[in-house]
DSSP file (Angstrom, degrees, kcal/mol; ACC not computed):
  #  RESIDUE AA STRUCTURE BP1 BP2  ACC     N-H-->O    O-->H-N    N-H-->O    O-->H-N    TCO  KAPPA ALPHA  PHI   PSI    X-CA   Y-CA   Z-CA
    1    1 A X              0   0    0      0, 0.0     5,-0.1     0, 0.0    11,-0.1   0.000 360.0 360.0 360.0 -34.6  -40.0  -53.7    7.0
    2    2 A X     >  +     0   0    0      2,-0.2     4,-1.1     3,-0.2     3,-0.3   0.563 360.0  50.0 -84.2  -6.7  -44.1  -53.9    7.5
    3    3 A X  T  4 S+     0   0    0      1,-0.2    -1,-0.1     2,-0.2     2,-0.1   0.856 111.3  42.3 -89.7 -62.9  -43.1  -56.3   10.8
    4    4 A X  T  4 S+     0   0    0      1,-0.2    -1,-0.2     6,-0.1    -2,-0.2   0.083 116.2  58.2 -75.5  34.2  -40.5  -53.9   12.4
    5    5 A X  T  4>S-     0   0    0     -3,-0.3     5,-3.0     6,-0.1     7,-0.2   0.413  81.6-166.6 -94.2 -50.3  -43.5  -50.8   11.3
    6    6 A X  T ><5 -     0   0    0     -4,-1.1     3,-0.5     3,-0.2    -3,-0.1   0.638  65.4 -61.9  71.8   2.2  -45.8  -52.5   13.2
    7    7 A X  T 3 5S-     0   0    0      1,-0.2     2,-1.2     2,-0.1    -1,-0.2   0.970 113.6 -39.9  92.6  69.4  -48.8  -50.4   11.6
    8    8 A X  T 3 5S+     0   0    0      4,-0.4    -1,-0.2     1,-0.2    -2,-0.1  -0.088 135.8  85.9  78.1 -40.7  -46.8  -46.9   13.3
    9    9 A X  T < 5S+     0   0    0     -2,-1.2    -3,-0.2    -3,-0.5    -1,-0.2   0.630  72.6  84.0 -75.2 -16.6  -45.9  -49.0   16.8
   10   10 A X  S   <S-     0   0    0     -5,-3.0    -6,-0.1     2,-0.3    -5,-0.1   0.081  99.8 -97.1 -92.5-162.1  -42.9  -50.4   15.6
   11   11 A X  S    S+     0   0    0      1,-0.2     2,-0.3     2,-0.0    -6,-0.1   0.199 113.4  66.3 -90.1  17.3  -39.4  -49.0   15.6
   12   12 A X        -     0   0    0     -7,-0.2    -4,-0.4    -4,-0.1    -2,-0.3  -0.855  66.5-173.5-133.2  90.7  -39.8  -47.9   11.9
   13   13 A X  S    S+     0   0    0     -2,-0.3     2,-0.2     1,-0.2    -8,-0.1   0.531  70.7  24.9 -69.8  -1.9  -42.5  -45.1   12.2
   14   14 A X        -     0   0    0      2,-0.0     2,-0.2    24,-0.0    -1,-0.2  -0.797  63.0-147.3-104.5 113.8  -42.6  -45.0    8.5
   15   15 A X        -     0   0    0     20,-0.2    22,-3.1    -2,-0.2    23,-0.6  -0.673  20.7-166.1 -85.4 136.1  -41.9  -47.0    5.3
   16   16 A X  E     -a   38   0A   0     -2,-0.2    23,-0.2    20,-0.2     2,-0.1  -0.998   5.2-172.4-123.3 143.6  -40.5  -45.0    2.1
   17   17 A X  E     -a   39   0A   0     21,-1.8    23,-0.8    -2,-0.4     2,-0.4  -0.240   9.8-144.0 -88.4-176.0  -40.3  -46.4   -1.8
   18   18 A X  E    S-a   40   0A   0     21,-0.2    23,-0.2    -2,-0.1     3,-0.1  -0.760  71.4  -0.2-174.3 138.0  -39.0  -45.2   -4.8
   19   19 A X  S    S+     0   0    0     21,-3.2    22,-0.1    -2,-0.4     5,-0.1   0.734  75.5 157.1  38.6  45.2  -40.0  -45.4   -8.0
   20   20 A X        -     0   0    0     20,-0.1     2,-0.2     4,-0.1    -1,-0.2  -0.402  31.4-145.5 -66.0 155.3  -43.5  -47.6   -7.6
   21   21 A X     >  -     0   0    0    130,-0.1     4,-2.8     1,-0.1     5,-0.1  -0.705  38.8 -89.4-107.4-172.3  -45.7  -47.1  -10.3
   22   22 A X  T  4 S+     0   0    0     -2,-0.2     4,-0.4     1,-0.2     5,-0.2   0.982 133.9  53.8 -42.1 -52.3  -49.8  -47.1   -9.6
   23   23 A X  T >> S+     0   0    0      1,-0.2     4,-1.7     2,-0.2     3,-0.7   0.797 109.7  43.5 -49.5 -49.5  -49.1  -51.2  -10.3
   24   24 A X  H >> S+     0   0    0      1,-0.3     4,-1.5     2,-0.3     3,-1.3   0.970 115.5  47.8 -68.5 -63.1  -46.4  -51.6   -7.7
   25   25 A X  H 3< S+     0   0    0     -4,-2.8    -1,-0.3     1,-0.4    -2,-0.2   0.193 112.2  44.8 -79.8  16.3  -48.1  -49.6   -5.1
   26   26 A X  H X> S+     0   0    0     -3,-0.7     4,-2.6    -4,-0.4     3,-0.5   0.698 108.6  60.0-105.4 -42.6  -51.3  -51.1   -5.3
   27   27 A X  H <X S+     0   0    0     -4,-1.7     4,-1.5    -3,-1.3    -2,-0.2   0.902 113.5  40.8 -66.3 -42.1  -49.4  -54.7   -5.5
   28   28 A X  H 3X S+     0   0    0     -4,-1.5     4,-0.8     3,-0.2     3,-0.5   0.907 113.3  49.9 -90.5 -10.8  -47.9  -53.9   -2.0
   29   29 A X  H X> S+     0   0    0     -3,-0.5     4,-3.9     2,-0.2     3,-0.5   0.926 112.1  51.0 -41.1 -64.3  -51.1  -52.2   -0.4
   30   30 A X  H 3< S+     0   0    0     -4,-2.6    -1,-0.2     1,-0.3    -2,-0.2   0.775 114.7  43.9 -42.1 -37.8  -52.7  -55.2   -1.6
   31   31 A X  H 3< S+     0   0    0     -4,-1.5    -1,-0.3    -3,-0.5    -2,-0.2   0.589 130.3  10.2-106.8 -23.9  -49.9  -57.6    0.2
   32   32 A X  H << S-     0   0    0     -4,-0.8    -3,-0.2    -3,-0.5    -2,-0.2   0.600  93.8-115.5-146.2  -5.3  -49.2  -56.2    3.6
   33   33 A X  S  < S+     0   0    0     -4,-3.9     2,-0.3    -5,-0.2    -4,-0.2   0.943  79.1 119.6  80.3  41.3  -52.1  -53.4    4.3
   34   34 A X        -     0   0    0     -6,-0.2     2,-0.2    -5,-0.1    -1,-0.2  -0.509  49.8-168.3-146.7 102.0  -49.6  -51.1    4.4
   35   35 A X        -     0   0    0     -2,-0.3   -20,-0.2     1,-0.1    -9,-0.0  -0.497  29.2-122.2 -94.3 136.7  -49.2  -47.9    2.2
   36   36 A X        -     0   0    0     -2,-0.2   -20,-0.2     1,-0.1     3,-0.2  -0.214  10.8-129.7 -62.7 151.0  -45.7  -45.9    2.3
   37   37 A X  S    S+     0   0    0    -22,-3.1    26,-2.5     1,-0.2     2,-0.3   0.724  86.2  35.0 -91.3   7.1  -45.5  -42.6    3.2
   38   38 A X  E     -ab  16  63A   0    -23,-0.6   -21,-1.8    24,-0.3     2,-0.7  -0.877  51.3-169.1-152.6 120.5  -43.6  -41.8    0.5
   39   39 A X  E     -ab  17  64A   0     24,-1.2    26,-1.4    -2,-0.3     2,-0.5  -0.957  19.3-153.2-126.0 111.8  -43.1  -42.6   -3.1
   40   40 A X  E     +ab  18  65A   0    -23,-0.8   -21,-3.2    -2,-0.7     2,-0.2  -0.830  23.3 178.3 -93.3 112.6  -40.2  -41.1   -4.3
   41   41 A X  E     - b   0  66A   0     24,-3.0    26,-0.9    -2,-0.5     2,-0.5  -0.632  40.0-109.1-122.4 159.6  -40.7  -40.5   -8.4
   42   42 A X  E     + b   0  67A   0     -2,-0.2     2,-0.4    24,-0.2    26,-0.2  -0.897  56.2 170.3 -94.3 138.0  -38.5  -39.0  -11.1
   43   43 A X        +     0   0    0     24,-2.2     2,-0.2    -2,-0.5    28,-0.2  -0.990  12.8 124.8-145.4 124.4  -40.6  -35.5  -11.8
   44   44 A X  B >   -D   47   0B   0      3,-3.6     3,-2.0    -2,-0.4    26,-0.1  -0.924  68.4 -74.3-167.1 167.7  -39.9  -32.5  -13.7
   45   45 A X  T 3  S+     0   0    0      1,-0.3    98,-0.2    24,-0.2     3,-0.1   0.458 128.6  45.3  12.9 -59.6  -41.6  -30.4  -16.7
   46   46 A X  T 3  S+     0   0    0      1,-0.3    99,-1.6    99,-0.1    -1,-0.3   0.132 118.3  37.6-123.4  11.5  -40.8  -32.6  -19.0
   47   47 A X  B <   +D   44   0B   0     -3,-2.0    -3,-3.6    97,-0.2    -1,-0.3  -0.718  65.9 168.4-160.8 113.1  -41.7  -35.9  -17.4
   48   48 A X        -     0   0    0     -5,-0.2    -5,-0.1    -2,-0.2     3,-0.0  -0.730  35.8-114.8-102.3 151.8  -45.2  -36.0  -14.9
   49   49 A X        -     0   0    0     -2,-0.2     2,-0.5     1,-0.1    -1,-0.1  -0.300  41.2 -85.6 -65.6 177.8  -46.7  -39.2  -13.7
   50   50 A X    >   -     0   0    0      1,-0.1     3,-6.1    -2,-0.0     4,-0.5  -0.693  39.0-104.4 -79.9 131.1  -50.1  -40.4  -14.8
   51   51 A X  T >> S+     0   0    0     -2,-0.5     4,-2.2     1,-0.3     3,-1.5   0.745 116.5  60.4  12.0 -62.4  -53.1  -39.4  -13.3
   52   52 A X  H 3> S+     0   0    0      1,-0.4     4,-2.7     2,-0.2    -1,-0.3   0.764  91.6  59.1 -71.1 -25.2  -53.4  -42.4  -11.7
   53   53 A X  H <> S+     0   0    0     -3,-6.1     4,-1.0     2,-0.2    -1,-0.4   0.793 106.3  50.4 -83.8 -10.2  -50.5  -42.3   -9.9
   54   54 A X  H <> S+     0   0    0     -3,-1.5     4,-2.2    -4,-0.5    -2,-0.2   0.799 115.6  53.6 -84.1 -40.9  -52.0  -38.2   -7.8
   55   55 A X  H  X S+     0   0    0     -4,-2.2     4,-1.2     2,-0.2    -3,-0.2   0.944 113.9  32.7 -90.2 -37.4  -55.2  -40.5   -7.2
   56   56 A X  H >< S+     0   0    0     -4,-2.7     3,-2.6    -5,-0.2     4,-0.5   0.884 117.1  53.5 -61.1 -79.9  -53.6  -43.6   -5.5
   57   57 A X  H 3X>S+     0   0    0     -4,-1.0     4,-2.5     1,-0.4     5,-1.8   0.739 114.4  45.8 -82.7 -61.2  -50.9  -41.7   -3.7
   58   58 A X  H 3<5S+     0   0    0     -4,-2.2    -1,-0.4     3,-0.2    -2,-0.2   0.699 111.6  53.5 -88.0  19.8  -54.0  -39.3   -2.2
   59   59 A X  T <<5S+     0   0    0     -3,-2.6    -2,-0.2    -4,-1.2    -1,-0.2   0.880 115.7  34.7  -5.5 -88.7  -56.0  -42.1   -1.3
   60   60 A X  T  45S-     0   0    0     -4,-0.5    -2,-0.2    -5,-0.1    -3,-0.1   0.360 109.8-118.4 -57.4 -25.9  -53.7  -43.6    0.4
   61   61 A X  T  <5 +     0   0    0     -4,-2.5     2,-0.4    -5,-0.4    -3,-0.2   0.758  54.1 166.7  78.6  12.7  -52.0  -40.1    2.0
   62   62 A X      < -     0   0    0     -5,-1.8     2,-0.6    -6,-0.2   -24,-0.3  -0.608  40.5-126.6 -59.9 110.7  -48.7  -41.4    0.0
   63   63 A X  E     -b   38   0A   0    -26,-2.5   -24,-1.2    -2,-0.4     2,-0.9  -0.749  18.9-138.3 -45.9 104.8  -46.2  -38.1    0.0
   64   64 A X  E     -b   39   0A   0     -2,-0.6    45,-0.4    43,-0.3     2,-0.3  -0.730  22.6-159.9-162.5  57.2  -45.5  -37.9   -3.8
   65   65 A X  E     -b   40   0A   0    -26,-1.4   -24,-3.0    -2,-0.9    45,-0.2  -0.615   5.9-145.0 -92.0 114.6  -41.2  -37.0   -3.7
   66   66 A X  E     +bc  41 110A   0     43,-2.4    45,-0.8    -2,-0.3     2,-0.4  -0.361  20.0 179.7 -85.0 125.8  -39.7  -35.3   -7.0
   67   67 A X  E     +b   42   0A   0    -26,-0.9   -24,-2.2    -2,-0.2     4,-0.1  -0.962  65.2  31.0-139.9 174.9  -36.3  -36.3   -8.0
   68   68 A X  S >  S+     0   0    0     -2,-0.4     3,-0.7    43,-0.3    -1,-0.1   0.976  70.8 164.7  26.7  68.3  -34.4  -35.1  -10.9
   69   69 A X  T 3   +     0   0    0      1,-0.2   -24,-0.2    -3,-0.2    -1,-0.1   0.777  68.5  44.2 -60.1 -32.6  -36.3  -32.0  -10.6
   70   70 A X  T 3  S-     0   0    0      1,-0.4     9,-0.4   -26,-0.1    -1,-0.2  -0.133 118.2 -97.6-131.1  34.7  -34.0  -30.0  -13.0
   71   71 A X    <   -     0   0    0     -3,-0.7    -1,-0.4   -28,-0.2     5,-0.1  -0.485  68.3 -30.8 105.0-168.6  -33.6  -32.6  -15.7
   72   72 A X        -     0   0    0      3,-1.1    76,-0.1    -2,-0.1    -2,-0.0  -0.045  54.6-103.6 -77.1-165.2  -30.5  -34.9  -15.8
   73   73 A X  S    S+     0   0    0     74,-0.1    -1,-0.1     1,-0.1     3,-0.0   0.784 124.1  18.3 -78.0 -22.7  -27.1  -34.8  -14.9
   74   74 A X  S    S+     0   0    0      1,-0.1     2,-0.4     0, 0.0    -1,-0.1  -0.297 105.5  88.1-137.7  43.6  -26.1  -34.3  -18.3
   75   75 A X        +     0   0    0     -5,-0.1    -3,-1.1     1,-0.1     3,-0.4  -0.693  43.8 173.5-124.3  81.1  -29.3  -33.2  -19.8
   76   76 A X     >  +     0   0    0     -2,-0.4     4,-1.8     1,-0.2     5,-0.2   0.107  46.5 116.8 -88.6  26.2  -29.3  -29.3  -19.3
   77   77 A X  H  > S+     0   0    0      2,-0.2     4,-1.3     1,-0.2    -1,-0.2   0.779  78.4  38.0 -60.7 -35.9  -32.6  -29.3  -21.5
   78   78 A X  H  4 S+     0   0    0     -3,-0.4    -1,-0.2     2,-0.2     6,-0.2   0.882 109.2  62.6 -74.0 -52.3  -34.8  -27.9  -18.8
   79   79 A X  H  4 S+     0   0    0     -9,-0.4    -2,-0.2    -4,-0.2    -1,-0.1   0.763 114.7  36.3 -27.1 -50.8  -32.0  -25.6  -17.5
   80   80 A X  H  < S+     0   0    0     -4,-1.8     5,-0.4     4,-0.1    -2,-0.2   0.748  80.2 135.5 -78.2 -54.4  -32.3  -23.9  -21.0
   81   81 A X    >X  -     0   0    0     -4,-1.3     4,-1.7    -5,-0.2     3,-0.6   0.235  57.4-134.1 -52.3 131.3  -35.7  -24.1  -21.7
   82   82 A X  H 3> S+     0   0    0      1,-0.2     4,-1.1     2,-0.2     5,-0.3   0.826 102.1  41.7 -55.6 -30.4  -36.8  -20.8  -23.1
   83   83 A X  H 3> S+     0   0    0      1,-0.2     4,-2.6     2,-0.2     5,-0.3   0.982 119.2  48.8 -66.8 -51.1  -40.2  -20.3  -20.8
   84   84 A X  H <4 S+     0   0    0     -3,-0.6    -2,-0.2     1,-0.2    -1,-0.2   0.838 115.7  41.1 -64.7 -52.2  -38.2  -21.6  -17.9
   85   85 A X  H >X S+     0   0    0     -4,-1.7     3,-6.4    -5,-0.4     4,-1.7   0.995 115.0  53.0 -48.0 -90.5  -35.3  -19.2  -18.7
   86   86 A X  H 3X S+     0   0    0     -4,-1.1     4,-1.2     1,-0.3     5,-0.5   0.899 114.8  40.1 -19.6 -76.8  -37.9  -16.4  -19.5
   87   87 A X  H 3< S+     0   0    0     -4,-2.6     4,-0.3    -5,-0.3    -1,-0.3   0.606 113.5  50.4 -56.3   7.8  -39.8  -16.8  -16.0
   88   88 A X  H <4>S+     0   0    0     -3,-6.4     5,-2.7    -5,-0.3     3,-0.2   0.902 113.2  52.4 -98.9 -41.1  -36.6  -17.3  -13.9
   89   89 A X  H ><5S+     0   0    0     -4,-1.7     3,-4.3     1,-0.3     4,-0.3   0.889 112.6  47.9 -50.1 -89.2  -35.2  -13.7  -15.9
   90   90 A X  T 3<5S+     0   0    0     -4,-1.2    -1,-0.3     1,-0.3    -2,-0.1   0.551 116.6  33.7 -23.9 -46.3  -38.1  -12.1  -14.9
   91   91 A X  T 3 5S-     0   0    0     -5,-0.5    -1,-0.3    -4,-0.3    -2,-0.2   0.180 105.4-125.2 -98.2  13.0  -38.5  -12.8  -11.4
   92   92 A X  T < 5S+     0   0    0     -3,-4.3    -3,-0.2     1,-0.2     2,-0.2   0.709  73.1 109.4  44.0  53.7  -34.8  -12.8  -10.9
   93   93 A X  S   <S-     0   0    0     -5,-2.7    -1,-0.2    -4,-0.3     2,-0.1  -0.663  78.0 -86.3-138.5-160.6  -34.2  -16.0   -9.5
   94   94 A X     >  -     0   0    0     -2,-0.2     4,-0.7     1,-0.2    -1,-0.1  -0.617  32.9-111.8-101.0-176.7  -32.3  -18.8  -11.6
   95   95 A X  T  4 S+     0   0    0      2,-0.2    -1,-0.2     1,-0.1    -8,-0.0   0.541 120.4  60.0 -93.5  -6.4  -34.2  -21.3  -13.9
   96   96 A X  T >> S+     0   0    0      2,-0.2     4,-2.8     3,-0.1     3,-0.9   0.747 107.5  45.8 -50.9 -35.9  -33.1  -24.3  -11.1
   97   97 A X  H 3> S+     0   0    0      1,-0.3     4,-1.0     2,-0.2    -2,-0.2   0.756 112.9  52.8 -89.8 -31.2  -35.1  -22.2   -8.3
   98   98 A X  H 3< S+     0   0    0     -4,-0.7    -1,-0.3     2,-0.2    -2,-0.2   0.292 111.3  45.1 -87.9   7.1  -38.1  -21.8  -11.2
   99   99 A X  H <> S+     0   0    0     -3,-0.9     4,-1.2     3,-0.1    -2,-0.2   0.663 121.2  39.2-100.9 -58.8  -38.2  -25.9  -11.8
  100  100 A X  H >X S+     0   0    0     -4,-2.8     4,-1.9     1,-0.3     3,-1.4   0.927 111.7  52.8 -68.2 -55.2  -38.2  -26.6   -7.9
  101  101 A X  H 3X S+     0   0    0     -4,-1.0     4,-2.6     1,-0.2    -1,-0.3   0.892 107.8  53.9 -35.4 -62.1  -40.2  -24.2   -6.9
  102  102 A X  H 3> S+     0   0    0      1,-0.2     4,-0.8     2,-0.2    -1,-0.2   0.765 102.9  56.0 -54.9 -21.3  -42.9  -25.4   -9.6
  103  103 A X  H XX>S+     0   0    0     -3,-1.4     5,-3.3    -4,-1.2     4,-0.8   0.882 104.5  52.5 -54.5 -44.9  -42.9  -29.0   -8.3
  104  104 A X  H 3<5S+     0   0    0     -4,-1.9     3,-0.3     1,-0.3    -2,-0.2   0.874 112.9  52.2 -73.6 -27.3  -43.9  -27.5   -4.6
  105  105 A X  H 3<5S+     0   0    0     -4,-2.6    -1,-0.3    -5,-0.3    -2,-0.2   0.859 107.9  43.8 -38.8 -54.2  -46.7  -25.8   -6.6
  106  106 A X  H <<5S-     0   0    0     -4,-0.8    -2,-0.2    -3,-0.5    -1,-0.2   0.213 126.8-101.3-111.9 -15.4  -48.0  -28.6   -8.2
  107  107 A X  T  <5S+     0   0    0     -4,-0.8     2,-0.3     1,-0.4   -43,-0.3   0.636  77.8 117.9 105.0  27.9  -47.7  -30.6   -4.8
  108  108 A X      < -     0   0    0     -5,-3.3    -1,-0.4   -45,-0.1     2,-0.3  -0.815  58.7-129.1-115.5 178.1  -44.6  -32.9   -4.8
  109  109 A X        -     0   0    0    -45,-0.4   -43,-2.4    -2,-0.3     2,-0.4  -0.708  31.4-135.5 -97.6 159.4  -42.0  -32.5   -2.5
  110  110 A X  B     -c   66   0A   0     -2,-0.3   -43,-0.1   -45,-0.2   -45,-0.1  -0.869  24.8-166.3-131.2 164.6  -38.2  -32.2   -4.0
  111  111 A X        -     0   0    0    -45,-0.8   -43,-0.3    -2,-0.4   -42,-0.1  -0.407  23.2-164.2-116.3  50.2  -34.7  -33.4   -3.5
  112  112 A X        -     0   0    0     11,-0.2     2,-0.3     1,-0.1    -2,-0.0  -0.092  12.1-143.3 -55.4 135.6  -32.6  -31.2   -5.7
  113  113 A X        +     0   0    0      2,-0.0     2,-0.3     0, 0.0    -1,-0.1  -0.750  31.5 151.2-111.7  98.7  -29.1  -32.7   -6.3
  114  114 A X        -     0   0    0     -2,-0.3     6,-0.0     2,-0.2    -2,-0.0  -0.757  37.9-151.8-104.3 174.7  -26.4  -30.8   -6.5
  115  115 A X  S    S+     0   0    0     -2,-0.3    -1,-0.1     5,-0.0     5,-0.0   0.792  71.6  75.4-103.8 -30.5  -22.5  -31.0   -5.7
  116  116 A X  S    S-     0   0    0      1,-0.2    -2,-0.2     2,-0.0     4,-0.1  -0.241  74.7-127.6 -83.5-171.0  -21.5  -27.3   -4.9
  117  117 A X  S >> S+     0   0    0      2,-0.1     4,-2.9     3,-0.1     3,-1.2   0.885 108.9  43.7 -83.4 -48.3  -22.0  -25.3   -2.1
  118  118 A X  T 34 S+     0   0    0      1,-0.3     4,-0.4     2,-0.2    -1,-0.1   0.607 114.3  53.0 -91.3   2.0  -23.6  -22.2   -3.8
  119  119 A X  T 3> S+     0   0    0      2,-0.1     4,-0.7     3,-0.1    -1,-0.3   0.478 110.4  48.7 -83.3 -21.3  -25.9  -24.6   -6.0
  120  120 A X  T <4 S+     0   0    0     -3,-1.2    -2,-0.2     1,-0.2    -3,-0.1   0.828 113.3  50.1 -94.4 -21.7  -27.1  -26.3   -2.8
  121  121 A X  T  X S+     0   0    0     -4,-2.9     4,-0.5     1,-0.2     3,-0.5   0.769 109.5  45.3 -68.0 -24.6  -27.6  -23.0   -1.5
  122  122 A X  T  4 S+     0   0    0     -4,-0.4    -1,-0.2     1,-0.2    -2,-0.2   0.682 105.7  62.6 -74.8 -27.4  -29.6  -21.6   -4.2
  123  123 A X  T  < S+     0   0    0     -4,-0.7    -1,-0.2     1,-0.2   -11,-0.2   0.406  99.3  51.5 -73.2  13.2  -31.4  -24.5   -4.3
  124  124 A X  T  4 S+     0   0    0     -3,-0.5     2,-1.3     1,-0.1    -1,-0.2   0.630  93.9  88.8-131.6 -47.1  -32.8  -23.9   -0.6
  125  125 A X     <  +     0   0    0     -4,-0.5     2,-0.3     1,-0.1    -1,-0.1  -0.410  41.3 120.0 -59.4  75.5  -33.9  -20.2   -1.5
  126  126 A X        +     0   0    0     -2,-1.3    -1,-0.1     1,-0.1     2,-0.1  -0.432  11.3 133.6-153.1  84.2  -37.1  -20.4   -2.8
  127  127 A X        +     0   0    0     -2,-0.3     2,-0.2     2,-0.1    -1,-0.1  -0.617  57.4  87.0-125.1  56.0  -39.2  -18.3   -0.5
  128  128 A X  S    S-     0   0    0     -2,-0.1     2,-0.3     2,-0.0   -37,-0.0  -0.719  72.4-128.9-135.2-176.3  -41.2  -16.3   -4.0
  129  129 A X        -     0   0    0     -2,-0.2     2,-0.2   -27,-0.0    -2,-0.1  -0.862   8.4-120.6-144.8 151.8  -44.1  -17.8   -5.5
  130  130 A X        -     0   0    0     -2,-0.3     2,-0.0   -29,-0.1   -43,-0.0  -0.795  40.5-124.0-103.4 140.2  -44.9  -18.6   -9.6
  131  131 A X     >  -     0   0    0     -2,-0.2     4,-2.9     1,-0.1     5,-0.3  -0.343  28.9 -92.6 -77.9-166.9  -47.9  -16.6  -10.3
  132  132 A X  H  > S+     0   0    0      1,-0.2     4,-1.6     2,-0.2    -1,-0.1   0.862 127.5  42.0 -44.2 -54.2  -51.3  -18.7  -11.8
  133  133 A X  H  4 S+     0   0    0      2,-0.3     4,-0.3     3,-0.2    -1,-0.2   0.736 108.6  55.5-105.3 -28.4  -50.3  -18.2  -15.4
  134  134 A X  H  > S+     0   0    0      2,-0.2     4,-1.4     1,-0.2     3,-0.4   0.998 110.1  50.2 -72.6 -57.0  -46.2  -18.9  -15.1
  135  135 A X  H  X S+     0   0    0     -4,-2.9     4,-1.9     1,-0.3    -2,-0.3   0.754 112.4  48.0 -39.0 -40.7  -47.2  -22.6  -13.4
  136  136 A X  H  X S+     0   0    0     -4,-1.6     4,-0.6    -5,-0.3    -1,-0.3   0.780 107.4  51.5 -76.8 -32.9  -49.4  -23.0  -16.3
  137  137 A X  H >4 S+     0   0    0     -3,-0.4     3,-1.3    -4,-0.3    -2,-0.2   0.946 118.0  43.8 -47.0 -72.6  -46.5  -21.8  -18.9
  138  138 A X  H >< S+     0   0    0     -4,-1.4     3,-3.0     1,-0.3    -2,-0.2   0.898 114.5  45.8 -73.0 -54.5  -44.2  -24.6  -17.1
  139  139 A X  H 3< S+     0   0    0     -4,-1.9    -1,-0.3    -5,-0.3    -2,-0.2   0.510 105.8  60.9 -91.4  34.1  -46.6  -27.2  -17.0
  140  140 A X  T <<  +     0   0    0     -3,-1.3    -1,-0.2    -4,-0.6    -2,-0.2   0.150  66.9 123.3 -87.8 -12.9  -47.6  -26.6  -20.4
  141  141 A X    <   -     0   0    0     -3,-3.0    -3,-0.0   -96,-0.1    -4,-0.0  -0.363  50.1-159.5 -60.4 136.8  -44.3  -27.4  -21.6
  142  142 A X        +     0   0    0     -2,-0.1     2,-0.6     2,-0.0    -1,-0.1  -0.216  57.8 109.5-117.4  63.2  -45.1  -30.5  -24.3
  143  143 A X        -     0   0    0    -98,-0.2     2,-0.1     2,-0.1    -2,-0.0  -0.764  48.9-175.1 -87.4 149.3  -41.4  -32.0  -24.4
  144  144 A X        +     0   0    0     -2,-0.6     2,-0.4   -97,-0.1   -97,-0.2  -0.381  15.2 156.6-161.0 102.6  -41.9  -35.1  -22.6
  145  145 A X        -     0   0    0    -99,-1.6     2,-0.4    -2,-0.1   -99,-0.1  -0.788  32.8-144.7-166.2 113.4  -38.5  -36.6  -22.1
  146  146 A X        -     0   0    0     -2,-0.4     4,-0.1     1,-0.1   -99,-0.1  -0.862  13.5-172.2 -95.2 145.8  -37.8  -39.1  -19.3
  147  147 A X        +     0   0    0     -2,-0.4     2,-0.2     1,-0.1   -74,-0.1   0.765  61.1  42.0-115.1 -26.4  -34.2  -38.7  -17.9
  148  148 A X  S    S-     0   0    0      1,-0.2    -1,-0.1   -76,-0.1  -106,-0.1  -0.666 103.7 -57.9-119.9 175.9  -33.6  -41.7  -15.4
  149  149 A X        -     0   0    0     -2,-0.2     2,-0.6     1,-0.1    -1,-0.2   0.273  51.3-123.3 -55.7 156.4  -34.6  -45.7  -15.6
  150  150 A X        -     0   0    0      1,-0.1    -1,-0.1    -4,-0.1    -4,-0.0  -0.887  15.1-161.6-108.0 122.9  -38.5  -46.6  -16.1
  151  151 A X    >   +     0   0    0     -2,-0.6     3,-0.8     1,-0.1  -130,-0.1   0.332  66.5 101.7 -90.4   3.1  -39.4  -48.7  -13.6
  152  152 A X  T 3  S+     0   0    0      1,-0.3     2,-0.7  -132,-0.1    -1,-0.1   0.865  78.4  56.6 -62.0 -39.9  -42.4  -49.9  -15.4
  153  153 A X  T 3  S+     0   0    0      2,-0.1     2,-0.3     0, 0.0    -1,-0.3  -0.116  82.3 104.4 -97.7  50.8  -40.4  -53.5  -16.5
  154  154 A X    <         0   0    0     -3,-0.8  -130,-0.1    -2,-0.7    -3,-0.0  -0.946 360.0 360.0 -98.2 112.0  -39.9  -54.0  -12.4
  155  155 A X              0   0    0     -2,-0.3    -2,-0.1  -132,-0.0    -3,-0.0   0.612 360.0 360.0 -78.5 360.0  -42.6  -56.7  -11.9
């Protein structure tokens, strides 16, 4: 992939990852001079990266891409959660549109997955804003709950 990149010249004008940690993405930095533009991480509420991983990724300019934004597939824990629930009430929008919306706050980009049509549509609406003090509610939440594999035992 780093040959046919070509440092931008090649026919791959980007490289993307998924699930590095800090470890990984410094191990391939390290190995081909080449940082991804994108590190696609599981991110939500109830599971942030470390630190470490918002100082490599803007180092580097690595895009920072949220998956399982609203919990699992069969984990409606976030759906539920009473602040999240509370803010969505308030501001009338659903408590899916109040998780993604706080990732794009907080600076990742998101992938919401859903299977219907009027869940992929709600999920596309999210032209309001959380004030200062709801983004601090939500990311105040102290579950901390991973939902998909830990890539940490990839060497």
């Amino acid at each position: 992939m780093v040959q046919l990149h070509d440092r931008g010249r090649g026919v791959l004008r980007a490289i993307g990852v998924s699930n590095f940690t800090p470890k990984h993405l410094d191990q391939i930095i390290k190995a081909t001079g080449v940082p991804p533009a994108v590190n696609q991480v599981e991110f939500h509420p109830h599971y942030r990266q470390p630190d470490e991983m918002y100082t490599l990724c803007h180092k580097y300019r690595i895009l920072l891409q949220a998956y399982s934004s609203l919990g699992g597939s069969h984990n409606k824990a976030l759906l539920t959660d009473p602040v999240v629930e509370k803010i969505a009430e308030k501001i009338k929008v659903t408590p899916a549109q109040i998780l993604l919306r706080w990732a794009l706050h907080v600076g990742y980009a998101v992938i919401p997955k859903s299977v219907t049509p009027e869940y992929i549509h709600s999920n596309t609406q999210l032209d309001f804003s959380l004030s200062r003090e709801n983004i601090y509610a939500i990311s105040l939440l102290v579950i901390q709950e991973k939902y998909a594999w830990d890539p940490v035992t990839v060497f």
